[in-house]
SETOR-346210 format. One record per residue (C-alpha): residue number from 1; x, y, z. Coordinates in nm, 4 decimals. Example, Ala and Ser with C-alpha at 12.3 -4.5 7.8 and 13.67 -1.06 7.14 Angstrom:
[site 1, [1.2300, -0.4500, 0.7800]]
[site 2, [1.3670, -0.1060, 0.7140]]
//
This chain:
[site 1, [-13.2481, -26.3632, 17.3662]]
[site 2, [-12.8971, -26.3377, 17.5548]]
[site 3, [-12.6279, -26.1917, 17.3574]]
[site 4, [-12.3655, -26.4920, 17.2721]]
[site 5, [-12.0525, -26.4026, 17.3694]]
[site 6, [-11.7767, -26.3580, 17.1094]]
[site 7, [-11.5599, -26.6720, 17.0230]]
[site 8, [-11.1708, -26.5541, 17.1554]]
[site 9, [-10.9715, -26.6519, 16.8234]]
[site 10, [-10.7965, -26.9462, 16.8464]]
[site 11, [-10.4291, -26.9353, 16.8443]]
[site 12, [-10.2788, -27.1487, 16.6096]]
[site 13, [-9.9958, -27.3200, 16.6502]]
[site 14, [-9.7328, -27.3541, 16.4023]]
[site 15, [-9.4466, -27.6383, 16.4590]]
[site 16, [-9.0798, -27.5404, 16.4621]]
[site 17, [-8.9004, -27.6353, 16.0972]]
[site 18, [-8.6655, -27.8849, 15.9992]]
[site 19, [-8.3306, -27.6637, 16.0348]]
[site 20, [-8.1717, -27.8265, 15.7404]]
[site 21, [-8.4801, -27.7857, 15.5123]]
[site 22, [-8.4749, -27.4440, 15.6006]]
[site 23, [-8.1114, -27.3578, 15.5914]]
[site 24, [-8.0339, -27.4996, 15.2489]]
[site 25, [-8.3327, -27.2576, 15.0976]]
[site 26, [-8.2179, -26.9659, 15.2258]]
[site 27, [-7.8510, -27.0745, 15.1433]]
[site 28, [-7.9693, -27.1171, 14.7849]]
[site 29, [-8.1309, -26.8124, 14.7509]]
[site 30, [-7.8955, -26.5717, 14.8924]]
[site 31, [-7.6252, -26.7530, 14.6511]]
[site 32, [-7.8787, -26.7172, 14.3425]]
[site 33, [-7.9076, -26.3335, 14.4139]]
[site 34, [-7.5751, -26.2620, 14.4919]]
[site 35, [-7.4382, -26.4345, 14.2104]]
[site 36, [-7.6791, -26.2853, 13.9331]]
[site 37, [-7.5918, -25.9819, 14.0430]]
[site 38, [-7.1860, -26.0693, 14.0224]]
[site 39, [-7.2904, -26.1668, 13.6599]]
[site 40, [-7.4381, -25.8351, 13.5709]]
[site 41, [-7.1518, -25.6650, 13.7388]]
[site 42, [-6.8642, -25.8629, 13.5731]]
[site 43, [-7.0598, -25.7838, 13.2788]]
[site 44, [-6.8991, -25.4334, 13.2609]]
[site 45, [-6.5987, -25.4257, 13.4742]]
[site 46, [-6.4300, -25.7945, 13.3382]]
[site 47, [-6.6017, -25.9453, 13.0209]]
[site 48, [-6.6395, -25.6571, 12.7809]]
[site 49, [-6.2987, -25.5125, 12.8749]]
[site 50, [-6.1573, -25.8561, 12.8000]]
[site 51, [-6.3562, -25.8394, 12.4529]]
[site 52, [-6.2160, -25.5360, 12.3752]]
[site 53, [-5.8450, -25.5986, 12.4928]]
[site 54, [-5.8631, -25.9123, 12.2444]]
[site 55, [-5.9971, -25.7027, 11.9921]]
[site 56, [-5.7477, -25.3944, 12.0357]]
[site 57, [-5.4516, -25.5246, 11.8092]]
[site 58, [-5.2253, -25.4130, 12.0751]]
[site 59, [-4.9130, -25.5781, 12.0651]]
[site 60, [-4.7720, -25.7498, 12.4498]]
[site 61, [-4.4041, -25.6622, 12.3285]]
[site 62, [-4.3948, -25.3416, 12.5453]]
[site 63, [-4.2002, -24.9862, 12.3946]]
[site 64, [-4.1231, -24.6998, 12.6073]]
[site 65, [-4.3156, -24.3904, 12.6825]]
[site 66, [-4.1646, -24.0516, 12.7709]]
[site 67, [-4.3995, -23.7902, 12.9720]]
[site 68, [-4.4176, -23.4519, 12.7716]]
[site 69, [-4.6870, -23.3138, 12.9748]]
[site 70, [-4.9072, -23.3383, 13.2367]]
[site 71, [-5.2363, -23.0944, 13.2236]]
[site 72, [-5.4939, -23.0947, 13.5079]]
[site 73, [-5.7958, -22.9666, 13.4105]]
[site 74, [-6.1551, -22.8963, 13.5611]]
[site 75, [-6.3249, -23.1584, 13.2969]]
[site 76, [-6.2213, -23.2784, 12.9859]]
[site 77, [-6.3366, -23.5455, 12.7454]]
[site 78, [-6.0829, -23.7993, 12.8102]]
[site 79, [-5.8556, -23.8780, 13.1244]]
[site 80, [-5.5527, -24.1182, 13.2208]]
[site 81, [-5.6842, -24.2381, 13.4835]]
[site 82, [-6.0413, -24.2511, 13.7258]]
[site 83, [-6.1235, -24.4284, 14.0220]]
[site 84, [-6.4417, -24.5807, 13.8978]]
[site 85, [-6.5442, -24.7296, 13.5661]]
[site 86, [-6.9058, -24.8234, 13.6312]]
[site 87, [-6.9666, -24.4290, 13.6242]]
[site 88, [-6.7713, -24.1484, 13.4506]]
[site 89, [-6.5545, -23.9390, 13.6499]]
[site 90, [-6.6604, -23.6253, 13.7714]]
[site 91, [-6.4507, -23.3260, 13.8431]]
[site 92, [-6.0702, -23.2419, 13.7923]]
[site 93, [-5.8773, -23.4812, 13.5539]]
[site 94, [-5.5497, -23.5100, 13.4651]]
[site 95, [-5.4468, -23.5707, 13.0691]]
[site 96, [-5.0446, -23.7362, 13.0511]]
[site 97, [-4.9090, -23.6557, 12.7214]]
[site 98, [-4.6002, -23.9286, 12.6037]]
[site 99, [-4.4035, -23.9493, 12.3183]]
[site 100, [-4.4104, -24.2933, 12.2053]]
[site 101, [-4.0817, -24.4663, 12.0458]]
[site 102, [-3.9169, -24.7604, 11.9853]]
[site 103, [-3.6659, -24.9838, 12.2429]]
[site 104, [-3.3116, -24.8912, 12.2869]]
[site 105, [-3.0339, -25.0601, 12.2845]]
[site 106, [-2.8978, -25.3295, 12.6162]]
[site 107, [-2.5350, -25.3027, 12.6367]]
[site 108, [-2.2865, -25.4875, 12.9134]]
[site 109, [-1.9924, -25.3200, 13.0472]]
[site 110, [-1.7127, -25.5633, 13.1833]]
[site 111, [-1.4911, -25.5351, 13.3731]]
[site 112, [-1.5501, -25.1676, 13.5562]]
[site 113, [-1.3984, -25.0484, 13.8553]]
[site 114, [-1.4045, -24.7220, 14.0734]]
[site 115, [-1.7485, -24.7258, 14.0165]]
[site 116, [-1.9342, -24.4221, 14.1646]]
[site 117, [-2.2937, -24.3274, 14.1788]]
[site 118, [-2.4821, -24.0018, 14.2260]]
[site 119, [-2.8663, -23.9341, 14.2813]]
[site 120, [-2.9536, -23.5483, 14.2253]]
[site 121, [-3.2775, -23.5184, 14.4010]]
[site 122, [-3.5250, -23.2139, 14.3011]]
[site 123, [-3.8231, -23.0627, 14.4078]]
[site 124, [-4.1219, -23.2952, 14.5233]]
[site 125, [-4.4105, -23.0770, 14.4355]]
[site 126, [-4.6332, -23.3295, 14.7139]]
[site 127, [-4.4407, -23.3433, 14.9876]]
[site 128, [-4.2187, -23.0359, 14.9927]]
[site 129, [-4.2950, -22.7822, 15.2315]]
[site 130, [-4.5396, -22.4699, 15.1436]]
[site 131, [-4.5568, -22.1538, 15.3123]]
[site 132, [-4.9279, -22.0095, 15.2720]]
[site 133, [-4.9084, -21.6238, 15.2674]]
[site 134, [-5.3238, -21.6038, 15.3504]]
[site 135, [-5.1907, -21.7531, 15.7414]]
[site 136, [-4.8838, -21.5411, 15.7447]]
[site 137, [-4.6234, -21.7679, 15.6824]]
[site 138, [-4.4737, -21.5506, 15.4345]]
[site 139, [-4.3339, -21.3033, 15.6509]]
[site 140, [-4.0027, -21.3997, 15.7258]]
[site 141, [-3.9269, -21.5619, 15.3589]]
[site 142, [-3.5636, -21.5512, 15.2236]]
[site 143, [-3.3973, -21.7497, 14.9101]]
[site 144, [-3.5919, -21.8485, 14.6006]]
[site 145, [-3.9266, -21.9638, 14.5746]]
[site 146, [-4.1767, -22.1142, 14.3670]]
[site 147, [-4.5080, -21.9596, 14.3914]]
[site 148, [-4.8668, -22.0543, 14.2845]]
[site 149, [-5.1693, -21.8181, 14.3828]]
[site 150, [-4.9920, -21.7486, 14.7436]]
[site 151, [-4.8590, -22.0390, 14.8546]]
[site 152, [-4.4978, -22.1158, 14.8079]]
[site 153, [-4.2252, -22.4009, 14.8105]]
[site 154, [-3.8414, -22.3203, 14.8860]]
[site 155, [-3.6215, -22.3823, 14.6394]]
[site 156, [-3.2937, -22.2721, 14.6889]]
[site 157, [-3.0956, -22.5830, 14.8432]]
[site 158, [-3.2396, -22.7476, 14.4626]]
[site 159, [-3.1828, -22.5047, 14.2105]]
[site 160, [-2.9843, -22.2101, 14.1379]]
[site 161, [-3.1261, -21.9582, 13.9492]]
[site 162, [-2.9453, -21.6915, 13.7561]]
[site 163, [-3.1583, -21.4032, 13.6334]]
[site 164, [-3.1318, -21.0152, 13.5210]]
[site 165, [-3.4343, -20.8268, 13.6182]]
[site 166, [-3.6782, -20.8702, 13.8922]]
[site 167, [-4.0074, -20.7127, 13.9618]]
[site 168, [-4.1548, -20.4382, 14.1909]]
[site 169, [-4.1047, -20.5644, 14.5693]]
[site 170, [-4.3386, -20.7438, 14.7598]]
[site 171, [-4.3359, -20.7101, 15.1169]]
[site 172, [-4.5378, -20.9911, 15.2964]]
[site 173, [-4.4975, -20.8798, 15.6555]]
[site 174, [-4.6619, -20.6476, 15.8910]]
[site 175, [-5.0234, -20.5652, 15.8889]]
[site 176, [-5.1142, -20.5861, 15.4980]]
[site 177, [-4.8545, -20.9082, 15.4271]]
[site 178, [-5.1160, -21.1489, 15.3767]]
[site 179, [-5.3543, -20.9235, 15.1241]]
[site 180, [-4.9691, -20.8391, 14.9519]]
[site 181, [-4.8470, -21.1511, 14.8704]]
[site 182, [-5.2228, -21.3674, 14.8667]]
[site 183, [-5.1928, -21.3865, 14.4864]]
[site 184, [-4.7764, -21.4046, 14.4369]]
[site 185, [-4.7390, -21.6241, 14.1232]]
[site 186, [-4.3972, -21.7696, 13.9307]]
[site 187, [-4.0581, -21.7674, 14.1075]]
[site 188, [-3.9767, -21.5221, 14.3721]]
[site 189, [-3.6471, -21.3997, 14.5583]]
[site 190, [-3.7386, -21.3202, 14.8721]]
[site 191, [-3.4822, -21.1331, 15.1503]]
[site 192, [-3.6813, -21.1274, 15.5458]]
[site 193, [-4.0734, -21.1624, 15.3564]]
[site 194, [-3.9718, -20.8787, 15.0792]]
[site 195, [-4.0014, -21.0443, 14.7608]]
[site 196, [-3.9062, -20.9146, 14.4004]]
[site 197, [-4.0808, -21.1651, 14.1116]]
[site 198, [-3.8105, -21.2914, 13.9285]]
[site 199, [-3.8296, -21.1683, 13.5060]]
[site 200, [-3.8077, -21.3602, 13.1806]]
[site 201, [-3.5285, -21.4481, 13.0416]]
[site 202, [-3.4009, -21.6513, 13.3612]]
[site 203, [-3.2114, -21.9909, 13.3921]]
[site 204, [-3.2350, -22.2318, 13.6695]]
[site 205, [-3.0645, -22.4924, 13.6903]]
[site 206, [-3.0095, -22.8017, 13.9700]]
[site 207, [-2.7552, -22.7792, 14.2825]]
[site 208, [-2.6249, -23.1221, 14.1968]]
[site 209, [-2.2290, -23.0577, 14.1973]]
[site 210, [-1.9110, -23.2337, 14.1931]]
[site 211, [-2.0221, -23.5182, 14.0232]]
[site 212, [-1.6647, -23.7208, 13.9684]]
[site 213, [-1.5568, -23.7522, 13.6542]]
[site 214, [-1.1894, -23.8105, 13.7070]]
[site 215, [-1.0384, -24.1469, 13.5315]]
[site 216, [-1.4283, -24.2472, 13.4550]]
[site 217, [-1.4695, -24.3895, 13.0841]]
[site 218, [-1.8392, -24.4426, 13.1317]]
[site 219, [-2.0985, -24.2305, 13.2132]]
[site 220, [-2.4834, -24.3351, 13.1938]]
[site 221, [-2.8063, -24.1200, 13.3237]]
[site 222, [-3.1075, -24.2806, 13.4218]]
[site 223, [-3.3581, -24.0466, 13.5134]]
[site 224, [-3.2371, -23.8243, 13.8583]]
[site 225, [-2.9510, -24.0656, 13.9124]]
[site 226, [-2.5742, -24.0972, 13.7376]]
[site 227, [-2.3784, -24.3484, 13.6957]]
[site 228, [-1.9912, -24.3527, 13.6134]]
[site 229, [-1.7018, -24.5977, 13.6232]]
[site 230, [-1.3667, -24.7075, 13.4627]]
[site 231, [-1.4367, -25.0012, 13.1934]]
[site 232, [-1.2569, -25.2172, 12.9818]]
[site 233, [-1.5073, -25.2677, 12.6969]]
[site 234, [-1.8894, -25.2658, 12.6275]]
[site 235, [-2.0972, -25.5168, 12.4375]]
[site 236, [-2.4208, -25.5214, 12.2538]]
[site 237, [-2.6239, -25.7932, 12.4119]]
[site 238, [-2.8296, -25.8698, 12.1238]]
[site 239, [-2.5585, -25.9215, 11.8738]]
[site 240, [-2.3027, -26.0125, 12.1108]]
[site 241, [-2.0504, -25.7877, 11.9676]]
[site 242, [-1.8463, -25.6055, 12.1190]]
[site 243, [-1.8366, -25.2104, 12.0289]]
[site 244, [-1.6341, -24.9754, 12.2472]]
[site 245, [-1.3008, -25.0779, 12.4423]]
[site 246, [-1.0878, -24.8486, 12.7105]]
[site 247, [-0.8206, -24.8394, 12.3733]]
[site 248, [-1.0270, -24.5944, 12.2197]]
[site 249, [-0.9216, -24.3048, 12.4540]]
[site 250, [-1.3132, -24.1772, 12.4848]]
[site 251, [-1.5741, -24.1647, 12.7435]]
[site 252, [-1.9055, -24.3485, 12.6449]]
[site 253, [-2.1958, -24.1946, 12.7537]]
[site 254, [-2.5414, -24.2812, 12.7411]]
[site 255, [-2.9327, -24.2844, 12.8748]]
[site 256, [-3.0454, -24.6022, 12.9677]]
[site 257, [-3.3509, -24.6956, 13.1845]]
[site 258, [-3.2377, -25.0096, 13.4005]]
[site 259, [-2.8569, -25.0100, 13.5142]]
[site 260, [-2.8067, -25.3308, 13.6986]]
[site 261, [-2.4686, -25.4718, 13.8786]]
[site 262, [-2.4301, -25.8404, 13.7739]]
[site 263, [-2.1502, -26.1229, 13.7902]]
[site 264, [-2.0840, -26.0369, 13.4147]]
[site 265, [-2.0603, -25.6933, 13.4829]]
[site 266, [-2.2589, -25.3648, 13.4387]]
[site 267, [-2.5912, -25.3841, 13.2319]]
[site 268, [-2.7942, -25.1306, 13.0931]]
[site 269, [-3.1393, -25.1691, 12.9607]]
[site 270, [-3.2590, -25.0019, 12.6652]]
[site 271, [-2.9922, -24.7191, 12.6168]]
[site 272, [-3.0408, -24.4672, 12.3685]]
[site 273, [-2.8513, -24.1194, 12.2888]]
[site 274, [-2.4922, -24.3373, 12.2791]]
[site 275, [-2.2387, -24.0653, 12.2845]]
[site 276, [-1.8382, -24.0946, 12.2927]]
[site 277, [-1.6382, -23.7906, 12.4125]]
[site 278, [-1.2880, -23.7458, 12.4389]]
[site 279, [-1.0843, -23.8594, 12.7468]]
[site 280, [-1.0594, -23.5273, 12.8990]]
[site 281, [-1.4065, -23.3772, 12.8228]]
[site 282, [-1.4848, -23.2631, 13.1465]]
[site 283, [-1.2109, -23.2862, 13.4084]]
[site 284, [-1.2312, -23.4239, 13.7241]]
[site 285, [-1.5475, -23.2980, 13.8025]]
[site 286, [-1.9207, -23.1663, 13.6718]]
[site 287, [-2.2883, -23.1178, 13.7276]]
[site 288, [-2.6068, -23.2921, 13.6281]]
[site 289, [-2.7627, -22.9703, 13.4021]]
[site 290, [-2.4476, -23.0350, 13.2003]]
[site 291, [-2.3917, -23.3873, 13.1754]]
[site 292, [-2.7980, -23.3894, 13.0757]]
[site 293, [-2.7134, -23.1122, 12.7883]]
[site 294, [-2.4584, -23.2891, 12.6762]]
[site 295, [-2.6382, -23.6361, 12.6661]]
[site 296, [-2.9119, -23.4792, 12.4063]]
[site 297, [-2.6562, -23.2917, 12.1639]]
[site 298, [-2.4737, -23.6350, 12.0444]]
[site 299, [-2.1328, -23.4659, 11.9924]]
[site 300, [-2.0090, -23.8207, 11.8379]]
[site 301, [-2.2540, -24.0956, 11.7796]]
[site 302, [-2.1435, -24.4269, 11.9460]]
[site 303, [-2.2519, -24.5732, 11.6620]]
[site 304, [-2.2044, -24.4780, 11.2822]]
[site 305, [-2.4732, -24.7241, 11.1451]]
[site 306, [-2.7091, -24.5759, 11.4291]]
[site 307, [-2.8531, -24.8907, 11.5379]]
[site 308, [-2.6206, -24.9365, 11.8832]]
[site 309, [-2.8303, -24.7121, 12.1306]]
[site 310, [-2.9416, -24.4232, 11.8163]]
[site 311, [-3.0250, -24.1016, 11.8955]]
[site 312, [-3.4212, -24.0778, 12.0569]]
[site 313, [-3.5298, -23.8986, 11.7597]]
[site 314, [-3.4602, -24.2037, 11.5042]]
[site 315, [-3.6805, -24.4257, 11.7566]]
[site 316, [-3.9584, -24.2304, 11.7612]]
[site 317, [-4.2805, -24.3625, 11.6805]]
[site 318, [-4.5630, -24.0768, 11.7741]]
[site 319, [-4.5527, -23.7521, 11.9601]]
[site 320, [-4.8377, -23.6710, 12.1913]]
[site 321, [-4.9876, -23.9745, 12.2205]]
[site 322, [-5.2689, -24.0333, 12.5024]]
[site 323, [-5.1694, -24.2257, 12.8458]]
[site 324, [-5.3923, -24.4476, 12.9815]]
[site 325, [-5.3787, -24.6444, 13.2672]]
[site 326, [-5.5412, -24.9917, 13.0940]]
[site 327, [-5.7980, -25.0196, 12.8012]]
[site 328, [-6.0544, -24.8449, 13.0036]]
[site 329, [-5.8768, -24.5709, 13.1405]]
[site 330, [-5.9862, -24.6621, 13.5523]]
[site 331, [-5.9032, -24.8647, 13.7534]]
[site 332, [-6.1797, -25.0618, 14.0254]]
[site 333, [-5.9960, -25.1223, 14.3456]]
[site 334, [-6.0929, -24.7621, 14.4975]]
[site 335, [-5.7903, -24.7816, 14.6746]]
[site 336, [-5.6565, -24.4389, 14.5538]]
[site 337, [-5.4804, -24.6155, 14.2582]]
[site 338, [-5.4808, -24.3496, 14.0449]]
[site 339, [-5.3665, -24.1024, 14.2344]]
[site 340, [-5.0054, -24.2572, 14.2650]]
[site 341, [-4.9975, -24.3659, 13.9199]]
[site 342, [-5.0869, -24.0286, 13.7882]]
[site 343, [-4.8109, -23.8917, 14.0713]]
[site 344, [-4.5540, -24.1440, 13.9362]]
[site 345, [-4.6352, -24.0731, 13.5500]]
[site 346, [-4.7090, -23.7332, 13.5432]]
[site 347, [-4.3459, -23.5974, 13.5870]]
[site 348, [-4.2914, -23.3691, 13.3082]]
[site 349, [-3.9923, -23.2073, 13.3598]]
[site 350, [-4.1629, -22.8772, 13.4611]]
[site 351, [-4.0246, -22.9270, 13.8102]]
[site 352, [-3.6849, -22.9427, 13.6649]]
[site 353, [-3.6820, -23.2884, 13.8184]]
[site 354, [-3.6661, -23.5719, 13.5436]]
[site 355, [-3.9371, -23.7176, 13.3084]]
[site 356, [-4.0935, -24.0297, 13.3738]]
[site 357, [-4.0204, -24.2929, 13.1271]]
[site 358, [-4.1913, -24.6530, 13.1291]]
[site 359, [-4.2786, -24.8684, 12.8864]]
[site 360, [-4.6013, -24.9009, 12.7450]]
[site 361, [-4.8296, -25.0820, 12.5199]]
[site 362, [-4.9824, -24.9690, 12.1688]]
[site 363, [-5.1375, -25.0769, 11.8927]]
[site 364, [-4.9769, -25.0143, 11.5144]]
[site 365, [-5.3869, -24.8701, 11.4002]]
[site 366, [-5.3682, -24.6480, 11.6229]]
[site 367, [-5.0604, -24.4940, 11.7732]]
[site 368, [-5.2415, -24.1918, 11.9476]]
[site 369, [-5.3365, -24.4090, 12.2737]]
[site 370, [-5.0817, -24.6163, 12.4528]]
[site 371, [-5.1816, -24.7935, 12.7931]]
[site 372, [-4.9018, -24.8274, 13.1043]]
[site 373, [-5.0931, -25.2059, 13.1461]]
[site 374, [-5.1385, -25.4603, 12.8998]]
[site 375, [-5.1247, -25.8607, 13.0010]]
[site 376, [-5.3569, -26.0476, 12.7586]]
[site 377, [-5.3097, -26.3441, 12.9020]]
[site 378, [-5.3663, -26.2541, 13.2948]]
[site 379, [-5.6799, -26.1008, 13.1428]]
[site 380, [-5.7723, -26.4373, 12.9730]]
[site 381, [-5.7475, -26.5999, 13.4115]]
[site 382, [-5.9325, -26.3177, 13.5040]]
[site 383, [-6.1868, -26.3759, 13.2602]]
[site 384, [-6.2361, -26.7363, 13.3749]]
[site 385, [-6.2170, -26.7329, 13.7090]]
[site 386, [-6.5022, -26.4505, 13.6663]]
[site 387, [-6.7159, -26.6413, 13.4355]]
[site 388, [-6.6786, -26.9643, 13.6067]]
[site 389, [-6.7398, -26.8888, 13.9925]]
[site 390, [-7.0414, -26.7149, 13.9684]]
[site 391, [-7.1715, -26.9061, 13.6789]]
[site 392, [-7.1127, -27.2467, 13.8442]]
[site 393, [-7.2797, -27.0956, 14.1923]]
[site 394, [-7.5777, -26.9830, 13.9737]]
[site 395, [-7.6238, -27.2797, 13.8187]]
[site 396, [-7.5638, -27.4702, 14.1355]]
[site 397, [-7.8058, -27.2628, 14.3644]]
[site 398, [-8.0616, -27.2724, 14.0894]]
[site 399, [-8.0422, -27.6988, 14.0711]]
[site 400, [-8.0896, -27.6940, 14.4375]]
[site 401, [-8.3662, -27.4733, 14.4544]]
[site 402, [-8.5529, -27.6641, 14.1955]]
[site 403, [-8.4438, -27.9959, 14.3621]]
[site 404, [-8.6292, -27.8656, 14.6637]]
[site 405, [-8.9434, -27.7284, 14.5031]]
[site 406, [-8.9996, -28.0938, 14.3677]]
[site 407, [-8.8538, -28.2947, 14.6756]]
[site 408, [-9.0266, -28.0960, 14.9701]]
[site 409, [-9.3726, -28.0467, 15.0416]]
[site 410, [-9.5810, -27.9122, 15.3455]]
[site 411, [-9.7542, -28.0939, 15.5614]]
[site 412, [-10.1446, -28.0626, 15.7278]]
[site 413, [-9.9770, -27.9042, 16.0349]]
[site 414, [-9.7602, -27.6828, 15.8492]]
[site 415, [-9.4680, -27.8205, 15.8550]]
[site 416, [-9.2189, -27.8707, 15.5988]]
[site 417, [-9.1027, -28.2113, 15.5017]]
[site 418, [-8.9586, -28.3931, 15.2552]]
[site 419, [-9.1929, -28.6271, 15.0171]]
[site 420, [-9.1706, -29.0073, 15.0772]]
[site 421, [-9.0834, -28.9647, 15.4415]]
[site 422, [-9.3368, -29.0827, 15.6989]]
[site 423, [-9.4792, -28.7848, 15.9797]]
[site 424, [-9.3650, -28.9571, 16.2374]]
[site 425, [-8.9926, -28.9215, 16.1527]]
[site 426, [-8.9893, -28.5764, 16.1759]]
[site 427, [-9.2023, -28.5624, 16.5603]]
[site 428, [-8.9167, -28.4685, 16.7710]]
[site 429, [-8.9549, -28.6308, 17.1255]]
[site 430, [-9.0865, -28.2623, 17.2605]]
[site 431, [-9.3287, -28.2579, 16.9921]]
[site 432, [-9.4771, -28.6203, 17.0835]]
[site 433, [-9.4968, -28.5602, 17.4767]]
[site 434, [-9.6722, -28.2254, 17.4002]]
[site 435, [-9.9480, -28.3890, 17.2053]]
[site 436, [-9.9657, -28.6451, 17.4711]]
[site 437, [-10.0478, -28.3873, 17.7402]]
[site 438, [-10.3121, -28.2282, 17.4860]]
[site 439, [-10.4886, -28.5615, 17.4675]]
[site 440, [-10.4699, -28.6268, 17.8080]]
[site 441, [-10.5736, -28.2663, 17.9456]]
[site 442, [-10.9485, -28.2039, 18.0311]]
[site 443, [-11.0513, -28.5093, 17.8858]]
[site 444, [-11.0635, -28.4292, 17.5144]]
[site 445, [-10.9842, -28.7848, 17.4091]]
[site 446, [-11.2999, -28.9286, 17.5544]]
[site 447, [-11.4961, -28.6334, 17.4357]]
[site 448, [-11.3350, -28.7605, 17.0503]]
[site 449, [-11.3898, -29.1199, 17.1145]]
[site 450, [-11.7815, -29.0431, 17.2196]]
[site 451, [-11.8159, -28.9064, 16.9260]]
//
């Protein structure tokens, strides 16, 4: 018997979908996926937060913070601030130290004139400029510098340093400069790349001179910067009363955080270390180490009662409490947040430049954690705008995808259509012409009808 010959396979043909049957599905999907998975997500890094900032007992009236330290460390159990909270940070972290007090005092000086204002700018540790001994940029060194494991910053336009004894010389040019000075450490005086490590005891203090003082009644610090001017009288804005005047032949001086020029006059947010001085105190002019020593030692309290901008130490609340950034300690944005909050927080004092001081959040359980951030109620939007948008989509995506499991069905020729519709509302004109020519080709219509 001949061998039949194989039957080819016959290609099927499978009809082009309804566009909007097919769109809405996949829109419904990707929306159901994408939005469980915002759920699960919000889950960590919105609702439980908000759970626990309701929870916390912090209170929204905000208190101040003053940076004591600022210790970097390779790891460490607990950090201000990381860049992601899904995951604990690896690596360095830094731990900000604050002692945590009460609000001063805001005071309004009227009527001032010859008002003059003086900024004495330190060190910045990030962007000042560092000579790295290991490429032989020591070599020609000369003035006073900082050191740390052979790389050093010049500081000799910022501070001036008076000191006793110095140790065995350095010299950091020629051929064995670099292997000399790799590992210079501490502060350095340095003539042509010979340097001499400067000894314990030592003082340094900051090249910020000839601050006027001459017919100046008033005298307030805020952080690098000084304030001074000629005043008739100062008020206390709480009370309203009024408790210095230019008849009591003293200087008032005082730390405040905000100094603000107004139509009223000058005002001065929480002020604390109120001191009065006598009219000639310090001449016509002085620096900012002394003015600062002089600010701390409260020669004459401003205030007998100690209630009008007190002494720090009568404010205090807790010493060495632990910064955070928020409840959580990190931040999401991964925008290098942390990095200029820890750079903005972190001042110390060790640079000789002034400590940061902020206010800050805490809770009266536990006063060994404060947080910079606390806003309970633009946690409480947050909170519903992320339970709400993703929840409604869910819901939404999920209606319509059940909507379309009971309202669409497939057809004989594998198409998809919806249920009550007739067949023939869904033959495009193509589709109808092509079966036309199938019928009509090699005359399968009279081989159907024969049969």
């Amino acid at each position: 018997m001949p061998k039949s010959k194989p039957v080819p396979p016959e290609d099927l043909l499978i009809p082009p979908q309804d566009n909007r049957i097919c769109g809405t599905i996949c829109m419904c999907q990707m929306t159901a996926v994408l939005s469980s998975v915002a759920l699960v997500y919000l889950t960590v890094a919105v609702y439980i937060p908000t759970l626990r900032a309701f929870q916390s007992g912090i209170s929204e009236t905000p208190v101040m913070c003053t940076t004591t330290r600022a210790w970097h460390r390779e790891s460490c159990e607990w950090g201000t601030c990381g860049e992601w909270c899904l995951s604990k940070s690896s690596g360095a972290c830094i731990q900000i130290y604050v002692n945590l007090r009460r609000n001063g005092s805001d005071l309004l000086f009227a009527n001032c004139s010859q008002t003059a204002n003086k900024t004495c700018y330190g060190i910045d540790q990030e962007n000042a400029k560092k000579s790295r001994c290991i490429a032989d940029e020591c070599r020609n060194l000369t003035g006073t510098f900082n050191c740390t494991n052979g790389e050093c910053i010049n500081i000799t336009d910022a501070f001036e340093c008076v000191f006793k004894e110095v140790g065995p010389p350095l010299k950091c040019s020629g051929r064995r400069g670099k292997i000399n000075c790799i590992d210079m450490a501490g502060l350095q005086t340095c003539v042509r790349g010979t340097c001499n490590k400067i000894l314990t005891p030592y003082n340094c203090e900051r090249r910020c001179l000839e601050i006027p003082t001459r017919n100046k009644n008033m005298i307030l610090l805020s952080g690098d910067k000084v304030y001074l001017s000629s005043c008739e009288r100062a008020i206390h804005v709480d009370t309203g009363r009024e408790i210095w005047t230019e008849d009591d032949k003293t200087i008032l001086m005082a730390s405040c955080y905000t100094i603000e020029n107004t139509t009223q006059g000058v005002e001065a947010g929480d002020c604390i270390n109120g001191t009065l001085l006598s009219e000639n105190f310090f001449g016509d002019q002085t620096n900012f180490t002394y003015l600062s020593h002089v600010s701390v030692t409260n020669v004459r309290l401003l205030d007998r009662n100690r209630t009008v901008a007190p002494p720090e130490q009568d404010l205090l609340i807790a010493n060495e409490s632990h910064l955070f950034i928020n409840m959580e300690g990190c931040v999401n944005t991964l925008r290098d947040e942390c990095k200029e909050f820890l750079r903005e927080y972190g001042k110390d004092g060790t640079d000789h430049n002034a400590r940061a001081r902020f206010p800050c959040f805490y809770a009266d359980s536990d006063t060994s954690k404060v947080v910079a951030r606390f806003d309970l109620a633009t946690t409480y939007r947050q909170f519903l705008v992320a339970s709400i948008l993703p929840s409604t989509l869910f819901v939404v995506s999920c209606f319509m995808l059940i909507f379309c499991q009971k309202t669409v069905e497939v057809g004989d020729d594998a198409k998809m259509r919806f249920k009550g519709c007739a067949a023939s509302d869904f033959i495009t004109p193509g589709e109808k012409a092509a079966s036309a020519n199938n019928l009509g080709d090699g005359g399968g219509g009279d081989s159907v009808m024969a049969l």
